[in-house]
BAFI-3210 file (N, C-alpha, C; in Angstrom, 3 decimals, decimal comma, padded with zeros to 6 digits):
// residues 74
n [1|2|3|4|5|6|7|8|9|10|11|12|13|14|15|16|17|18|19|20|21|22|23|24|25|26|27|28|29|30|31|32|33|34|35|36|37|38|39|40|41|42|43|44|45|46|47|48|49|50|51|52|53|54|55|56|57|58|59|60|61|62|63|64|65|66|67|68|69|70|71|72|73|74]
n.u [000,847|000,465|001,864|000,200|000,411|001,109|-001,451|-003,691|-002,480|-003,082|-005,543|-006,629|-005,182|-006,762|-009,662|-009,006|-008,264|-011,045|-012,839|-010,934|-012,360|-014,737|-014,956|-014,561|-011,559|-008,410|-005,113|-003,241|-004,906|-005,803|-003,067|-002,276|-004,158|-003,933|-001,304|000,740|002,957|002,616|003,507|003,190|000,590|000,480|001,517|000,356|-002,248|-001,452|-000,688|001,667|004,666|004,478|005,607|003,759|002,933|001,851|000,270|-001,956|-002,684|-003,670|-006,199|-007,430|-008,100|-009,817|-011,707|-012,110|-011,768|-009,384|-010,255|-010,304|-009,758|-010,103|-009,985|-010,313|-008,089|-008,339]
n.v [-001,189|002,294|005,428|008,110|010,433|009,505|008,148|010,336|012,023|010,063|010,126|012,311|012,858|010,678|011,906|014,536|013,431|012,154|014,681|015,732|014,108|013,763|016,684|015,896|016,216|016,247|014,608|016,721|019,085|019,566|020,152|022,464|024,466|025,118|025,968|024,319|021,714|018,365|016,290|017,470|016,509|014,491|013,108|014,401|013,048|010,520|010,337|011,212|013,335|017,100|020,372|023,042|024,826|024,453|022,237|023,845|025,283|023,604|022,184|024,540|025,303|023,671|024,459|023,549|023,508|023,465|021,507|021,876|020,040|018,911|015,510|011,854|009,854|007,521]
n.w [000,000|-000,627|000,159|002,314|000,347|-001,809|-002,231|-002,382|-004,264|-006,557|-006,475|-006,901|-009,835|-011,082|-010,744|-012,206|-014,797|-015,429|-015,561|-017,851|-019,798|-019,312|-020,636|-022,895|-024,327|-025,341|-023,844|-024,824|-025,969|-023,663|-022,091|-024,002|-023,325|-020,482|-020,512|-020,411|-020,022|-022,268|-021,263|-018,050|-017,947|-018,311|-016,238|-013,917|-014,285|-013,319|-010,664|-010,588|-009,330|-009,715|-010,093|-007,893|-009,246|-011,550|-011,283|-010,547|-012,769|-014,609|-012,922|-013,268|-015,461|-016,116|-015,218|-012,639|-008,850|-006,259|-003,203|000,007|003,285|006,197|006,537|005,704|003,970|002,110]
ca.u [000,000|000,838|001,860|-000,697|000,821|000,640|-002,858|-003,998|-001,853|-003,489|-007,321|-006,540|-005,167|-007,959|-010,373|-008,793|-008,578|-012,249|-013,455|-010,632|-012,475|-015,811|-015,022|-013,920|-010,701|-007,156|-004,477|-002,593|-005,618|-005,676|-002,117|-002,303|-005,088|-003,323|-000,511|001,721|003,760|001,813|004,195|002,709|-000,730|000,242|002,354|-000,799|-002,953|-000,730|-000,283|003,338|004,866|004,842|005,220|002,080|001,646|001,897|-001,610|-003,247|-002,972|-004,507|-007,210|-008,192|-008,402|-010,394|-012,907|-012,044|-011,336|-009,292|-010,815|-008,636|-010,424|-009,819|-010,447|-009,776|-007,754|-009,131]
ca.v [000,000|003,523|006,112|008,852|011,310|009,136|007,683|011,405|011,736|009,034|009,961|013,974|012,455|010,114|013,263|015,126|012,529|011,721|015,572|016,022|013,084|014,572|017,673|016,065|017,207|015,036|015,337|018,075|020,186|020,432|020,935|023,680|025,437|025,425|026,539|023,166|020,863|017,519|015,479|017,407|016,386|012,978|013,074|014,490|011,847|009,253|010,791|011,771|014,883|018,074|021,486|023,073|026,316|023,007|021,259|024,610|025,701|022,258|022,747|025,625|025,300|022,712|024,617|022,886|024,180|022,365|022,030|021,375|020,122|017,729|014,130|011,032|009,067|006,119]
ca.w [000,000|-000,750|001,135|002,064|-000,158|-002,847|-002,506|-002,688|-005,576|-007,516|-006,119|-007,700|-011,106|-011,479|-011,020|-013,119|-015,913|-015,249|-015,737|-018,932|-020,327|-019,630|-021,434|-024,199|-024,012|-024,820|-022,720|-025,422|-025,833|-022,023|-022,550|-024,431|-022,332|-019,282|-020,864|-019,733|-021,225|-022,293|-020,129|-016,862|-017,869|-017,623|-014,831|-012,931|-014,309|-013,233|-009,910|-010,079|-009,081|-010,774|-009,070|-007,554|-010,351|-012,953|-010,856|-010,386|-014,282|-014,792|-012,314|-013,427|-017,017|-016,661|-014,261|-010,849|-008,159|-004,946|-001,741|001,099|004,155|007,491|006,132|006,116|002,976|001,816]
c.u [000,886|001,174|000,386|-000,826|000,481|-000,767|-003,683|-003,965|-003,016|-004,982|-007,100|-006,508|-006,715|-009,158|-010,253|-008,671|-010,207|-013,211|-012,424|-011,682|-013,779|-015,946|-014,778|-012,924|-009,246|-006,150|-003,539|-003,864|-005,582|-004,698|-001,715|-003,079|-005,216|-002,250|000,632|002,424|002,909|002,056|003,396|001,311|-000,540|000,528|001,021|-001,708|-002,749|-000,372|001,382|003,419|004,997|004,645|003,299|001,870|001,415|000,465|-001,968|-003,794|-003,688|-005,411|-007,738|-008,592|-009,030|-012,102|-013,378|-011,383|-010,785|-010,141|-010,107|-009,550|-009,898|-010,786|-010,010|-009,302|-007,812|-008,071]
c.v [001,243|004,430|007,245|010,007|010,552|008,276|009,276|012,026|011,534|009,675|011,405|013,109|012,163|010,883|013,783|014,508|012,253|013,254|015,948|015,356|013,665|015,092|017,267|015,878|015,794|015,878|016,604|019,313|020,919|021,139|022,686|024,862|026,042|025,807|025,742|022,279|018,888|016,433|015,695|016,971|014,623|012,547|013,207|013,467|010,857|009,318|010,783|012,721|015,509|018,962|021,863|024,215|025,238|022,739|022,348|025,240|024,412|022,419|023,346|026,013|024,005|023,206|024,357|023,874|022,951|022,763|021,117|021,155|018,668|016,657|012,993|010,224|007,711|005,465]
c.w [000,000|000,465|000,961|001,116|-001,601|-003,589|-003,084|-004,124|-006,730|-008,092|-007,326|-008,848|-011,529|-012,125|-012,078|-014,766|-016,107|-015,844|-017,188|-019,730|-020,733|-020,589|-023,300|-024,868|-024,107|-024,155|-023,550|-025,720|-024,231|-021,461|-022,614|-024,178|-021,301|-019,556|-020,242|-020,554|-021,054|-021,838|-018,537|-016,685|-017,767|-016,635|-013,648|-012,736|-013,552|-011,705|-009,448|-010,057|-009,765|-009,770|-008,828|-008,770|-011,505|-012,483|-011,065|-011,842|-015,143|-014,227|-012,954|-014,611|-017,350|-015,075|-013,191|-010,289|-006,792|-003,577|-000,344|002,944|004,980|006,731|006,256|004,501|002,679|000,349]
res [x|x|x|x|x|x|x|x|x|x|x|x|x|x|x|x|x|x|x|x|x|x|x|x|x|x|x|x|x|x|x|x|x|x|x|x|x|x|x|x|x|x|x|x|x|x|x|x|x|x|x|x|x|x|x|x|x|x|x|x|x|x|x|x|x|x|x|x|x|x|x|x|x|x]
***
């Protein structure tokens, strides 16, 4: 089993693959909308690291927003 950092990880990607997918949207259009390189869009997917202005220009060009709250990781 994972660490907690990287279960989190994974759960975000997923999301975010799950709402690109939605839209439509491959991972170089999203790319190119967030203004990222089409490596960090997989990297996120995949839950590996990328700095944080890398996730939030992803986020946010895709109309999410994070929400950061006491929980528990599953």
């Amino acid at each position: 089993m994972g660490s907690h950092v990287d279960i989190a990880a994974q759960q975000l990607g997923r999301r975010i693959r799950e709402e690109r997918r939605r839209q439509s949207l491959d991972q170089r259009t999203l790319a190119l909308v967030a203004n990222v390189a089409v490596r960090s869009v997989h990297r996120v997917e995949h839950g590996q690291p990328v700095r944080l202005d890398v996730l939030l220009r992803i986020v946010l060009a895709l109309g999410l927003t994070l929400d950061i709250r006491r929980g528990e990781i599953r």
